[in-house]
Each structure stands twice: as C-alpha cells, then as structure tokens.
C-alpha positions in Angstrom: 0.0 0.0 0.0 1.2 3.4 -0.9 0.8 6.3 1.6 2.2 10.0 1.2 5.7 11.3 1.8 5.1 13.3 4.5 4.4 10.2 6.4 8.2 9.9 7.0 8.4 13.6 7.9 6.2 13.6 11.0 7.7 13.4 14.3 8.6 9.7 15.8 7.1 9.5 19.4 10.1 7.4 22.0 8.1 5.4 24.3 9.2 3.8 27.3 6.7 0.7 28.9 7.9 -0.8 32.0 5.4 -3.2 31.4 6.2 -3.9 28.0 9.7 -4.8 29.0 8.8 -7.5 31.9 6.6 -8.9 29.4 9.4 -8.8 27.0 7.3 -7.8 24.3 9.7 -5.0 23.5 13.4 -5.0 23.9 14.3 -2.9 26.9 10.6 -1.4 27.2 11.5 0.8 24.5 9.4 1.4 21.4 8.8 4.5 18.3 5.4 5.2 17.3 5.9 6.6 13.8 2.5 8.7 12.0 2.4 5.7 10.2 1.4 3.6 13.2 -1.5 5.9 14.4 -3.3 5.9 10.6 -3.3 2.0 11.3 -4.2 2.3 14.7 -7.2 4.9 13.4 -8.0 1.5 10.9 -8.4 -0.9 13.8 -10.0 1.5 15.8 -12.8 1.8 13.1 -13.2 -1.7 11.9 -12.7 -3.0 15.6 -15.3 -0.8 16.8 -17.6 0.0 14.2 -16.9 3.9 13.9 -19.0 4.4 10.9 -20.5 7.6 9.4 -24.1 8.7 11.3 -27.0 6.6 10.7 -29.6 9.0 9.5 -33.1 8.8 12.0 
C-alpha cells in the first residue's frame, strides 16, 4: 500500500513501557510510534469498533 511522503516527515514519538519490558514484548521497554502507526491504529479503531458515518433517523 502506498501512503504520502510526508508520512516519513512527522515526528517519531520514543516510548518507554515498564510493562512492555517484563513482558518482554519490546526490547528494553523501548518502542517508536511513527505517524504511520497511528493511521493504522485509526484503521483498527474503526473496523474494531464500528466507527462508521451517522446513521440518518
């Protein structure tokens, strides 16, 4: 899938989850949200939860 160039320009978010690392799901508890991660968490979110347009009454 092709997305826009200023995708890569945004800003990268540094995260830190203490849980995340005693889980060791993430090496050191460290992690980057990029832009790109929150337009496919905004997907989920809609599909998951059925965010739809109004439903006219």
């Amino acid at each position: 899938m092709n997305f826009p160039d200023f995708y890569e320009q945004a800003p990268v978010v540094h995260t830190y989850d203490p849980f995340a690392a005693v889980l060791g799901a993430v090496r050191g508890g460290r992690f980057d949200y990029h832009y790109l991660d929150a337009v496919r968490l905004a997907g989920i979110a809609r599909v998951s939860f059925n965010i739809a347009e109004p439903v006219a009454k």
